[in-house]
DOMIRO-363430 format. One line per 5 residues: number of its first residue (from 1); for each residue z, y, x of N, C-alpha, C. Coordinates in steps of 0.001 Angstrom, whole numbers. Each point is the difference from the previous one (the first is absolute). Example, Ala and Ser with C-alpha at 12.3 -4.5 7.8 and 13.67 -1.06 7.14 Angstrom:
<rs>
1) 7800,-5690,13190,0,1190,-890,0,1200,900 ~ -720,1050,-350,60,1190,820,730,1090,-770 .
</rs>
This chain:
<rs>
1) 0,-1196,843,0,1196,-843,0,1256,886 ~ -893,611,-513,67,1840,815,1160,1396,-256 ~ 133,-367,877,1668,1411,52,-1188,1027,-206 ~ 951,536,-1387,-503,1713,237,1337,692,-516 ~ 121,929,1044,1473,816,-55,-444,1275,-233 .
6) 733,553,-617,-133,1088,-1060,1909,502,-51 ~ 906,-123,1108,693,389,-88,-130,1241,1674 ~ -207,343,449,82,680,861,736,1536,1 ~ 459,118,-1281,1068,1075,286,978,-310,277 ~ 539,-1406,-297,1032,-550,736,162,-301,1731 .
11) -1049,-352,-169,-155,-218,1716,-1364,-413,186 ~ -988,229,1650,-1003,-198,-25,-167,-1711,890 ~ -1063,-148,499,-72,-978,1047,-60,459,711 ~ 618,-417,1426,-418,786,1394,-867,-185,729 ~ -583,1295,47,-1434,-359,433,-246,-592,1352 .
16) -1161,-847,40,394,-1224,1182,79,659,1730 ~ -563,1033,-236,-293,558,1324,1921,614,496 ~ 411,407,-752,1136,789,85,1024,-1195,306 ~ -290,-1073,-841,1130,-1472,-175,-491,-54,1933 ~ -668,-185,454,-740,-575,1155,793,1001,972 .
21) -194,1769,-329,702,735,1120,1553,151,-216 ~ 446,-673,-771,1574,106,-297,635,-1052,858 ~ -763,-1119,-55,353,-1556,504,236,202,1749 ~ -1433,516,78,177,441,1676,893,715,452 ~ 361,1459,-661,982,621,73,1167,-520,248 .
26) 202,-1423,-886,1809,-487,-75,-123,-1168,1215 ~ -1060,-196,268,-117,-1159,1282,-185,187,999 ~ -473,1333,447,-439,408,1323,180,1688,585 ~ 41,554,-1188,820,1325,113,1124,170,-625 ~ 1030,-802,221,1086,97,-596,1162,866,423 .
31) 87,1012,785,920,644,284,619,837,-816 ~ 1307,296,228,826,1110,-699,-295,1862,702 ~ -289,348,-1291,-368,1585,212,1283,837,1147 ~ 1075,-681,-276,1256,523,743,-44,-199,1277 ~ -432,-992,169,-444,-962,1712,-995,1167,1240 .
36) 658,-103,1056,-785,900,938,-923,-662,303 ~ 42,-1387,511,-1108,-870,622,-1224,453,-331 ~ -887,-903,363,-1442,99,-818,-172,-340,-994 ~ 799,-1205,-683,-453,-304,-1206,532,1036,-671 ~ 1351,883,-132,295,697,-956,-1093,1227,-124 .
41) -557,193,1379,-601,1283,-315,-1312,-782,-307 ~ -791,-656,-2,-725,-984,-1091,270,663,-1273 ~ 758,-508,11,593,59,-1935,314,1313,-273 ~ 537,675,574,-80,1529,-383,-1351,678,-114 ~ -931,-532,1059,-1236,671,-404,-1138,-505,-1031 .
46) 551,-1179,-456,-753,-750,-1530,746,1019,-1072 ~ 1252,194,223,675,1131,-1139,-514,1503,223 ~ -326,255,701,12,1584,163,-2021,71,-81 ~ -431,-1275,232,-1664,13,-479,-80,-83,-1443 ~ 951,-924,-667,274,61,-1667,-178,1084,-771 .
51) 1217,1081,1031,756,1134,-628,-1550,947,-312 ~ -1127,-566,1484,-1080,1273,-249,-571,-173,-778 ~ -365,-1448,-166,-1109,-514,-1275,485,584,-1572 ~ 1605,-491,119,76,320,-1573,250,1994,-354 ~ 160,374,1078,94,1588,234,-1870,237,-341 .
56) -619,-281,514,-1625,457,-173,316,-291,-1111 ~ -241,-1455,-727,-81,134,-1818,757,838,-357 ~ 1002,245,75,957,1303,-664,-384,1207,111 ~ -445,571,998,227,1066,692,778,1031,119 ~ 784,-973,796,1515,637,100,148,-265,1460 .
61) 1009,306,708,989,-542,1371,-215,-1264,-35 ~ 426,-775,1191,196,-1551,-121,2185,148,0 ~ 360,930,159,1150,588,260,664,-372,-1251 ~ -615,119,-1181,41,-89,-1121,-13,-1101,-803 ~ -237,-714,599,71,-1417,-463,1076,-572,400 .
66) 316,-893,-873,1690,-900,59,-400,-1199,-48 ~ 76,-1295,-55,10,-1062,157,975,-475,-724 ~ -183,-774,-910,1256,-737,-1162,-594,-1577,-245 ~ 927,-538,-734,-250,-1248,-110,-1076,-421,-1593 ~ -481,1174,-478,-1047,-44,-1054,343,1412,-1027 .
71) -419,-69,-1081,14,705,-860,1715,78,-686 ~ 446,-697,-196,1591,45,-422,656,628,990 ~ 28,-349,1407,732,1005,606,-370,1754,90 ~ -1152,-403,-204,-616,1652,515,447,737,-774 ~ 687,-418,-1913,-171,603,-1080,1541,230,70 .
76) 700,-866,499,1288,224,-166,340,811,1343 ~ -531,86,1239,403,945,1060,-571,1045,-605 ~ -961,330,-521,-143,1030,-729,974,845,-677 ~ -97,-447,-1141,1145,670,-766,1441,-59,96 ~ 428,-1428,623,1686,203,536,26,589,1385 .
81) -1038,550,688,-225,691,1031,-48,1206,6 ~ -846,1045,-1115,378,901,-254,1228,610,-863 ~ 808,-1134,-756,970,291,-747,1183,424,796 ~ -283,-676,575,1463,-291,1719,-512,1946,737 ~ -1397,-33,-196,-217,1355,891,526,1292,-436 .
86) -659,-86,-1364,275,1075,-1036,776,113,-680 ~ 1003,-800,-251,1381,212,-707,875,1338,-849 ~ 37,196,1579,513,1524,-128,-1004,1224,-677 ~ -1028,-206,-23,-1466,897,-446,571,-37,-1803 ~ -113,-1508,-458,-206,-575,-1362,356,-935,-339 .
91) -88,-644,-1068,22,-1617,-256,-1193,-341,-1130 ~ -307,480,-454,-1304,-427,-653,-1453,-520,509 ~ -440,-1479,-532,-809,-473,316,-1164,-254,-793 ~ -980,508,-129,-995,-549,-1461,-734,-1063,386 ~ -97,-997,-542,-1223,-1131,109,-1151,70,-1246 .
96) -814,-716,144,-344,262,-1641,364,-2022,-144 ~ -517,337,-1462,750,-847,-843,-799,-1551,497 ~ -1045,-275,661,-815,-1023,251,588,-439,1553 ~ 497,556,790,143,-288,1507,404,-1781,185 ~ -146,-152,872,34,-1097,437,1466,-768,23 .
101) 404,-1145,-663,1656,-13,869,704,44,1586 ~ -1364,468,313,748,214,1778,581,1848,-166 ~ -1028,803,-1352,1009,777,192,496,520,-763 ~ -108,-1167,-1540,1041,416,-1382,1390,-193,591 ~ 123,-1373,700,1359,-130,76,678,292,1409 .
106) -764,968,577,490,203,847,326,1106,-10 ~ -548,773,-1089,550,1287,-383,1345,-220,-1030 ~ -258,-914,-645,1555,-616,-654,1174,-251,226 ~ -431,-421,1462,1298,-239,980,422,1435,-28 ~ -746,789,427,627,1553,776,547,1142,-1440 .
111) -178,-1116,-1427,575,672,-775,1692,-329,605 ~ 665,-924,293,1479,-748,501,96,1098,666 ~ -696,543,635,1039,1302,907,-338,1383,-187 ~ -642,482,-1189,705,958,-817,-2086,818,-311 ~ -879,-1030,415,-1182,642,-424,-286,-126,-1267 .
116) -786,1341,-277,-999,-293,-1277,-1167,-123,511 ~ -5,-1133,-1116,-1751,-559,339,-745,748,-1732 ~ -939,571,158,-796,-336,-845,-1222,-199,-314 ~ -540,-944,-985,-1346,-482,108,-773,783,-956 ~ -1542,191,515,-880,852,-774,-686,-1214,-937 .
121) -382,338,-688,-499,-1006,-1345,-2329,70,344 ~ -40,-803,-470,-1248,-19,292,-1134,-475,-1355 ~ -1118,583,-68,-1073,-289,-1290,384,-1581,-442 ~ -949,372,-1046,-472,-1509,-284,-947,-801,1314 ~ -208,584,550,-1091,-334,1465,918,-269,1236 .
126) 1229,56,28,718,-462,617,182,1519,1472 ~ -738,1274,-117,-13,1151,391,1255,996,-214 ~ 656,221,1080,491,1287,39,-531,1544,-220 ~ 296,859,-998,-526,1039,-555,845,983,1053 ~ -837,712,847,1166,1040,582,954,678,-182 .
131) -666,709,-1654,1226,869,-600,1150,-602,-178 ~ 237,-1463,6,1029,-650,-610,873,227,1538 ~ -559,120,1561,516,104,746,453,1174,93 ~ -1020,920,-168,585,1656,89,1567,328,-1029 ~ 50,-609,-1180,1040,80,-921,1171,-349,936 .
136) -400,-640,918,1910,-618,888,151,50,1424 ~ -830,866,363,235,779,1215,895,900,383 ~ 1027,-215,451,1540,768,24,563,237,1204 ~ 140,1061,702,497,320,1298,1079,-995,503 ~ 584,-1233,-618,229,-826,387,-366,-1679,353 .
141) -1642,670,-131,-461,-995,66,-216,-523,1914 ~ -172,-1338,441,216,-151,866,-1056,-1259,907 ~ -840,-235,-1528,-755,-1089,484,-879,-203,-1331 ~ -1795,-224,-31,-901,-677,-833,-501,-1143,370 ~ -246,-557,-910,-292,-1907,597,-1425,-195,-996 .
146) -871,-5,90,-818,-468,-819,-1331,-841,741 ~ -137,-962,-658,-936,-1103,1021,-1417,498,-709 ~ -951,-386,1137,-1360,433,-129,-773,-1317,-1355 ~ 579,-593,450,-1135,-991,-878,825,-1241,-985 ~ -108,91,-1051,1209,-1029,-471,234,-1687,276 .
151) 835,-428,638,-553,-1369,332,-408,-989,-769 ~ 282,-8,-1729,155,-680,-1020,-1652,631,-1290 ~ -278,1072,470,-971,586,-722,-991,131,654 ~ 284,661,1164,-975,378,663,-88,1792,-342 ~ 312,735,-737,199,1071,-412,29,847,1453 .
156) -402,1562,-38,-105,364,1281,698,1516,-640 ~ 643,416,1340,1648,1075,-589,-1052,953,678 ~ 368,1476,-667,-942,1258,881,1001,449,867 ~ 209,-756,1470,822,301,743,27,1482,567 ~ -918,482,-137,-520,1358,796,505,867,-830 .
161) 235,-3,-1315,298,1099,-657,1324,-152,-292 ~ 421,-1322,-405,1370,-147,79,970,873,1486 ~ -798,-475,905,589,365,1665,99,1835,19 ~ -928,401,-486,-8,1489,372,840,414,-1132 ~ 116,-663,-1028,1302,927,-892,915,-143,536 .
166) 561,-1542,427,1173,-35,593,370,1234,1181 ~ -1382,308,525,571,1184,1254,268,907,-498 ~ -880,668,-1109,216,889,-397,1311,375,-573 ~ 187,-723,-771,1019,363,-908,1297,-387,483 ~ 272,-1097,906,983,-600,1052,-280,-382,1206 .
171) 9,1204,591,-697,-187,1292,1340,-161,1148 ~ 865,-706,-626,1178,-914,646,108,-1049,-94 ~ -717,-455,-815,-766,-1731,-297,-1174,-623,799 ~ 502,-1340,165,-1070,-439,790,-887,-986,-966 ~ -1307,-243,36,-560,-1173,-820,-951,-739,676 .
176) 720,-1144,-347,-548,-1060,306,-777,-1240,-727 ~ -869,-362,456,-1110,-783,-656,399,-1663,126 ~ -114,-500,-967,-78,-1790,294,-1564,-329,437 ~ -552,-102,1019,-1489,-152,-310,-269,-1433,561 ~ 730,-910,-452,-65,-1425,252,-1075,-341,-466 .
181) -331,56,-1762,-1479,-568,-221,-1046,1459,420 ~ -144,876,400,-730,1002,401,-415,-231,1535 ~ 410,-377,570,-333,-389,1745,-945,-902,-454 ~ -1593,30,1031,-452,-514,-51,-1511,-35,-1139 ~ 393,1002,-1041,-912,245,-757,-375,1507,-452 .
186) 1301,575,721,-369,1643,3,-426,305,1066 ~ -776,924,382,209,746,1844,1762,1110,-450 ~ 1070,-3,258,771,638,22,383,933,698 ~ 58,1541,641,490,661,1009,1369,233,-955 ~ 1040,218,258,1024,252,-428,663,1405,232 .
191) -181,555,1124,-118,1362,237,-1027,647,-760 ~ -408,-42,-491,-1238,728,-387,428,66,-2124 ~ 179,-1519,-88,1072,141,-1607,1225,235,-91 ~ 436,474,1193,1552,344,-284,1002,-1159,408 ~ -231,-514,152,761,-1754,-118,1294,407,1385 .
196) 773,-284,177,1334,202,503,164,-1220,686 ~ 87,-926,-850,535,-1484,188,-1226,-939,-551 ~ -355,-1298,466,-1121,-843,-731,541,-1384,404 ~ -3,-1007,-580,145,-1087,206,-1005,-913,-133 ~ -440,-999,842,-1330,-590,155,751,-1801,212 .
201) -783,-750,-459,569,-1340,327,-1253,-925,310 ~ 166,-458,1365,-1410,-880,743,-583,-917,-1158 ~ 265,-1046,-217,-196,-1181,-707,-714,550,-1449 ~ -64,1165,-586,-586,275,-683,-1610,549,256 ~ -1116,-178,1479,-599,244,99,-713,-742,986 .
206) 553,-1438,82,-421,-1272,744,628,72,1276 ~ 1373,750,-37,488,432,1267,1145,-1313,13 ~ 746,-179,1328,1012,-807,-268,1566,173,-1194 ~ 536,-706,129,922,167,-1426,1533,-65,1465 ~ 888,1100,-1058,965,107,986,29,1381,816 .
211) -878,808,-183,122,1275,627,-802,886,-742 ~ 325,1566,-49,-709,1041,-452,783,903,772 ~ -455,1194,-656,408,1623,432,682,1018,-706 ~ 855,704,475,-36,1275,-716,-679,1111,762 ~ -872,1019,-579,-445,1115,833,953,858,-620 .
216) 723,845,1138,858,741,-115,-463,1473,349 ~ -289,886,-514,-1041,1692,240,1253,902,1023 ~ -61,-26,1407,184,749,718,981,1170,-637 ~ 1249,148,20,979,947,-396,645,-476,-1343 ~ -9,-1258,-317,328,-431,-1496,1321,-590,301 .
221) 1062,382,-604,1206,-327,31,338,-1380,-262 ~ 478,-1194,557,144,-1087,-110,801,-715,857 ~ 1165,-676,-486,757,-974,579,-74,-1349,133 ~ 267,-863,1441,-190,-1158,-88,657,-974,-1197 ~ -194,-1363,138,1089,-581,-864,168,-1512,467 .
226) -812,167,1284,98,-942,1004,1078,321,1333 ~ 842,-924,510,569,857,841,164,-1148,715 ~ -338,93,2060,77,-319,697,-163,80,1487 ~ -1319,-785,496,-223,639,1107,-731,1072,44 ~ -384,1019,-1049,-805,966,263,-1376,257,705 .
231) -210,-1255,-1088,-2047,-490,621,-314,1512,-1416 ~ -1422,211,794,-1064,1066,-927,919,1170,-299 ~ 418,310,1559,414,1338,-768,1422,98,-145 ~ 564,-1058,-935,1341,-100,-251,-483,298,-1531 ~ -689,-455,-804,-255,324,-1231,-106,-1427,-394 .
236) -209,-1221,986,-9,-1224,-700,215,-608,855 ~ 1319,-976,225,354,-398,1558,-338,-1631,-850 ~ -72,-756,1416,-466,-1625,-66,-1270,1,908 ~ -43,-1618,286,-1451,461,974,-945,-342,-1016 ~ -1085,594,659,-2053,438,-567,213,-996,-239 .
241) -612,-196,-1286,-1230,-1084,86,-1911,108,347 ~ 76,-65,1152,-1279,358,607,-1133,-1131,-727 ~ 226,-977,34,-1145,-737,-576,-322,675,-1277 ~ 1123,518,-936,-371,233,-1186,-463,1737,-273 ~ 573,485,458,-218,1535,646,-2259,51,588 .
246) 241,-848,420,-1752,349,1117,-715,-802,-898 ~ 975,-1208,-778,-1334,-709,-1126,-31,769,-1245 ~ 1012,647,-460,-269,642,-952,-1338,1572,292 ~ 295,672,1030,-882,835,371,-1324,-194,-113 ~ -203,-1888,433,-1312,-322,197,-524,-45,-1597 .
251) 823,-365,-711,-336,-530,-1244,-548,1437,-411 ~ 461,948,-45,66,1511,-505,-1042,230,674 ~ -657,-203,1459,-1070,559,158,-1334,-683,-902 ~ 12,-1363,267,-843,-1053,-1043,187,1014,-1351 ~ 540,-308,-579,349,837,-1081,-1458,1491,-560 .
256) 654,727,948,-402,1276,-59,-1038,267,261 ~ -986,-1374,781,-919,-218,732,-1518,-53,-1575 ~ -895,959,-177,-571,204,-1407,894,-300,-977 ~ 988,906,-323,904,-529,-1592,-1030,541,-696 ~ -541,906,-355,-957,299,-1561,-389,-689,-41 .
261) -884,-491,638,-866,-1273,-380,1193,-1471,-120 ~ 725,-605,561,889,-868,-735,752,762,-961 ~ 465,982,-238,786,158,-1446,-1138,212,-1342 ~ -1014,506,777,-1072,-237,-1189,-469,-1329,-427 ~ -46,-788,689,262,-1274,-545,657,-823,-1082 .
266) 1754,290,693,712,-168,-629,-63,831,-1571 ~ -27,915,-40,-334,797,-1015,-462,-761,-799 ~ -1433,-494,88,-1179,-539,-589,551,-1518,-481 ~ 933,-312,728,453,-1368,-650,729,375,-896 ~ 1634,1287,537,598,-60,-1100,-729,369,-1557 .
271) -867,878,110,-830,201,-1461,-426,-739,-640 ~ -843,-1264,1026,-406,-805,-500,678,-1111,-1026 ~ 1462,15,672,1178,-723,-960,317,734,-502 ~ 81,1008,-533,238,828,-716,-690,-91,-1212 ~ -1561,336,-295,-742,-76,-627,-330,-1319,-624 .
276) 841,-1269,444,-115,-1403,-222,1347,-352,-581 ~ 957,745,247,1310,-55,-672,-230,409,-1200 ~ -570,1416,-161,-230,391,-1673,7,-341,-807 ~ -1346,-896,714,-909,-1000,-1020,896,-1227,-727 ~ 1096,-91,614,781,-1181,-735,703,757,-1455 .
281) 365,-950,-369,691,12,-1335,1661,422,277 ~ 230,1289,-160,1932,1,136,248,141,1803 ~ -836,1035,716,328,228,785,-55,1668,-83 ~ 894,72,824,414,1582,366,-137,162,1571 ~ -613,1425,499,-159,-199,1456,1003,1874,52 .
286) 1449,-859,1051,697,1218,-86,-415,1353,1029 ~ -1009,-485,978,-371,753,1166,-955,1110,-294 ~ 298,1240,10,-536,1131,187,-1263,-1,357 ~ -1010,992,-567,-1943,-125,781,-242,906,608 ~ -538,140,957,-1033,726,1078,1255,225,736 .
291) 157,1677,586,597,112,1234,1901,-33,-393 ~ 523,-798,-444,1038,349,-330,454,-1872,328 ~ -1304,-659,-288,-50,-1602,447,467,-206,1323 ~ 573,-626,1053,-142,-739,978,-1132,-1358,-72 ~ -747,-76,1285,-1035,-625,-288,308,-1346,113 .
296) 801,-468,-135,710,-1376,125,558,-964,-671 ~ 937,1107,-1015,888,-922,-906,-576,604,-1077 ~ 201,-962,-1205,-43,-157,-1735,860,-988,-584 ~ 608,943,-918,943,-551,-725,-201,-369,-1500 ~ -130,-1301,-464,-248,120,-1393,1208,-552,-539 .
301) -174,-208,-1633,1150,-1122,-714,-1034,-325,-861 ~ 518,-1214,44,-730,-1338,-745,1037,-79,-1230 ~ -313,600,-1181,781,-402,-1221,325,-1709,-178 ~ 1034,-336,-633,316,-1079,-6,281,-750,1066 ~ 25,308,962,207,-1205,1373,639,405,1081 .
306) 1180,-696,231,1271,779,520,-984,-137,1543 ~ 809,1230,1112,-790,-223,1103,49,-1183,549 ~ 679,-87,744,769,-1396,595,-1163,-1320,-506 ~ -157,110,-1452,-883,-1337,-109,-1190,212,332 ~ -744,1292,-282,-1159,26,375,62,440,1504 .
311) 655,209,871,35,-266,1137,-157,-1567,786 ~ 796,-956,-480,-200,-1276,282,-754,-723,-988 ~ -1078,594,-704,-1104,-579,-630,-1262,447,826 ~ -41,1274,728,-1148,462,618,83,-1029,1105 ~ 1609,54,737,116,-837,1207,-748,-1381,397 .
316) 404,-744,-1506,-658,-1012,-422,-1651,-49,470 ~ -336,1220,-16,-1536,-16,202,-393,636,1759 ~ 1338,-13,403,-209,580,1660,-137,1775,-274 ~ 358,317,-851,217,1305,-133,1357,777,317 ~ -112,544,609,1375,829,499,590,1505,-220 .
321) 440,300,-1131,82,1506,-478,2238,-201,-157 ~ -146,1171,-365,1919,732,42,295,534,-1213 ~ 1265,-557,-892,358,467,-847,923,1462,441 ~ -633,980,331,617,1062,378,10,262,1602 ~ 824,933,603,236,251,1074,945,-1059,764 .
326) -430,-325,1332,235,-1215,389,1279,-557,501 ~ 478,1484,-233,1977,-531,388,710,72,-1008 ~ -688,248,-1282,733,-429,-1148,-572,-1121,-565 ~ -1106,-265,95,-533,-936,-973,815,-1455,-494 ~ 588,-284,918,1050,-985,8,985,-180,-791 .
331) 302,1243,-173,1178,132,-1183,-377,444,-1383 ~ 922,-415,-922,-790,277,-1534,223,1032,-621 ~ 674,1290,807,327,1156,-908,-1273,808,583 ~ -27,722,-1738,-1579,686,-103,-68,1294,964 ~ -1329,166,370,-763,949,616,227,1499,-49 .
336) 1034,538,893,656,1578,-690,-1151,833,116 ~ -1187,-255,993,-1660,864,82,-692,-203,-1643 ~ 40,-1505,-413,-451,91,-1542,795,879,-1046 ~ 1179,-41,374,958,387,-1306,59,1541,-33 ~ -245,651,1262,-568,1570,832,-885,218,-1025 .
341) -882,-793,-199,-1416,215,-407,-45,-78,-1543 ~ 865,-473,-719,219,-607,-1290,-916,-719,-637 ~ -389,-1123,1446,-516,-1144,-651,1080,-955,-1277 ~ -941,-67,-1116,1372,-938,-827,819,-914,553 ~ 990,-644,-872,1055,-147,668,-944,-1987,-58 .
346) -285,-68,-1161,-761,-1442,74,-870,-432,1233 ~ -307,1233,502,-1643,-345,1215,828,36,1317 ~ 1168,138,-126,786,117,1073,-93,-1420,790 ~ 205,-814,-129,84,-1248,488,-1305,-863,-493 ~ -1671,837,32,-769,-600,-408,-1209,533,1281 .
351) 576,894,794,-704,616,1114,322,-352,1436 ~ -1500,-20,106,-517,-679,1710,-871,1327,726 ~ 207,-774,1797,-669,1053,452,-1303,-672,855 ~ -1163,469,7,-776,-629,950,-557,958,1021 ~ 247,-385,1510,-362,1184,903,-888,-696,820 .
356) -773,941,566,-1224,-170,833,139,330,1420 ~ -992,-549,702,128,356,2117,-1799,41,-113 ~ 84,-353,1375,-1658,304,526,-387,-1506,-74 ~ 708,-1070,-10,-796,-950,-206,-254,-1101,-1136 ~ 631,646,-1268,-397,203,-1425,-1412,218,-120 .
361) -280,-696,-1264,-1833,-402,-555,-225,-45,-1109 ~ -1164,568,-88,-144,215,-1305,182,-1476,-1089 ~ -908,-1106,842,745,-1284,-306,1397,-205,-581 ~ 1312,129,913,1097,466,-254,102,153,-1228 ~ -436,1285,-315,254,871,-939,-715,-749,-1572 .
366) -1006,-602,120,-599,-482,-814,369,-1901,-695 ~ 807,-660,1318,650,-1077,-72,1317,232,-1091 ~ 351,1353,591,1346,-87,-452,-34,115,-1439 ~ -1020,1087,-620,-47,491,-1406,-514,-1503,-572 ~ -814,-1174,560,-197,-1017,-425,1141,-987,-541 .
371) 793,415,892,1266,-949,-175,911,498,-1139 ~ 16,1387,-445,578,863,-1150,-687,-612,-786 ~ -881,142,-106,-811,32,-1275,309,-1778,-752 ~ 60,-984,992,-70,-1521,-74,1692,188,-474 ~ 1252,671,359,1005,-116,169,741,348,-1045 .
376) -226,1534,-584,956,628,-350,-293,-240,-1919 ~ -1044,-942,-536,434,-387,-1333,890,-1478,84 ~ 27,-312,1139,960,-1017,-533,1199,394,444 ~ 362,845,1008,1289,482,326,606,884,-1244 ~ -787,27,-422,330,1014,-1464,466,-1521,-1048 .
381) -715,-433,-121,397,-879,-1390,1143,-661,766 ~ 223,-428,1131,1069,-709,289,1260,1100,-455 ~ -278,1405,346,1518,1075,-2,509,-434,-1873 ~ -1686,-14,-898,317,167,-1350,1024,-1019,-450 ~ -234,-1188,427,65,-1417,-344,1851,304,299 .
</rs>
């Protein structure tokens, strides 16, 4: 039977060239960045060649770049990083109402020691409306969190306009971006949208799994929350991980290497399931159209058919899609990005996500709607029965 995976917002495959320079890395350049010898300075200069590669895509410093162990850390040194900074400034934190749990509840936590968090509410499109941000902009504000691209929708946040109110109007606030599903399919400068703070996670762009970044903008107030030997600065002590640090870079250059033309691709598939989802009987497609889309993910609900089953009914057919975002999907309490959105409360536990990479086909795309179509009247009469 033919694997076709259609989950890749969860995680990608690593691409073979990168699997190949990581391996060498841990077998033959294995030194510690701390180490004077040769091998350490080896390994310091695979990190500080990283720092340039992912600095050109940015265009930013390589100074500026942090090194974390993926997207969860970056989100939580983030914001319990600036909370620890700015204290004394404020205590107010806004997220909007869709963020990720790396930084719903990590802003939850920092309610325990005396923050307000509050969340901005978003369309039926799963979009943050600015004004709703401008309404709670308060000289005690101290931090904005809003992610570029939704991981569960695919929905895309107007970070740029969000970012310049925040200066404007609290220009003692720092904001920071989740751009975990956005790496890799945007060109991003972050200086240039305002962005303060960004969090990026490898494995979401065929990079290795186990490391990402925070880009941190030159004069931005921020405390460690790592504490030790005072590797990078003293902003994140422990030693490099150089294999994952120089493979993730590589992945990011691959990446970046013609994206219009691969995200136009992708594009063209997601529409294509899109326009094939319609066509069914009792489907809803929750993902936003044209530029407000990420070209990757689509989210529908299949009336009548809890996710979970039609997840291991596609499986059945070597199909591989996510009932939701991939660090919740596991658990059975509903989707706080759907309930944001006021998807009903019935379609709540009737929605899947299917995401796309560069080596997705139109095939793919056309197998899979085959397998719906063969699937979902008897998954239905079985729910009736």
């Amino acid at each position: 039977m033919r694997e076709i995976y259609l989950d890749n917002a969860a995680t990608t495959r690593t691409d073979p060239e990168v699997a190949a320079f990581i391996e060498r890395l841990s077998t033959e350049e294995y030194g510690n960045t701390s180490s004077l010898h040769l091998k350490g300075v080896e390994a310091e200069k695979r990190v500080r060649e990283a720092s340039r590669i992912l600095a050109d895509i940015l265009k930013c410093s390589p100074q500026e770049i942090l090194y974390t162990s993926g997207g969860t850390e970056s989100d939580n040194l983030a914001i319990i990083g600036t909370a620890l900074a700015k204290r004394r400034t404020g205590n107010r934190i806004i997220i909007s109402a869709v963020e990720h749990a790396a930084v719903a509840r990590t802003a939850d936590f920092l309610t325990e020691f005396g923050f307000d968090v509050v969340r901005l509410p978003v369309g039926p499109d799963g979009i943050v409306r600015p004004e709703s941000l401008q309404e709670v902009l308060t000289p005690d504000v101290i931090l904005v969190s809003c992610m570029y691209v939704n991981s569960e929708t695919g929905a895309v946040q107007p970070v740029a306009e969000l970012a310049k109110l925040t200066h404007e109007m609290a220009p003692q606030a720092s904001f920071h971006v989740d751009a975990v599903q956005a790496f890799g399919k945007y060109r991003i400068a972050p200086g240039r949208l305002g962005i303060d703070l960004m969090s990026v996670s490898s494995h979401k762009f065929h990079g290795p799994k186990g490391v990402g970044f925070l880009y941190i903008k030159k004069g931005t107030k921020i405390r460690p929350v790592i504490y030790g030997g005072g590797h990078q600065s003293g902003m994140r002590s422990g030693t490099e991980n150089v294999p994952g640090a120089a493979g993730m870079a590589m992945a990011a250059k691959i990446a970046y290497d013609g994206l219009e033309e691969k995200m136009a691709k992708i594009t063209a598939l997601r529409e294509r399931l899109r326009e094939g989802l319609l066509e069914l009987p009792d489907v809803t497609v929750n993902t936003p159209e044209g530029e407000f889309a990420a070209p990757h993910v689509l989210s529908a609900t299949f009336a009548g058919v809890r996710a979970e089953v039609l997840l291991h009914a596609l499986e059945a057919d070597g199909i591989c899609i996510s009932a939701g975002s991939a660090c919740s999907s596991n658990k059975p309490s509903p989707s706080a990005t759907l309930i944001a959105m006021g998807v009903p409360e019935e379609a709540l536990s009737s929605t899947v996500r299917f995401s796309f990479c560069k080596e997705n086909t139109e095939e793919d795309v056309d197998e899979t709607l085959a397998s719906l179509k063969r699937q979902l009247p008897m998954l239905r009469r079985f729910v009736r029965k």
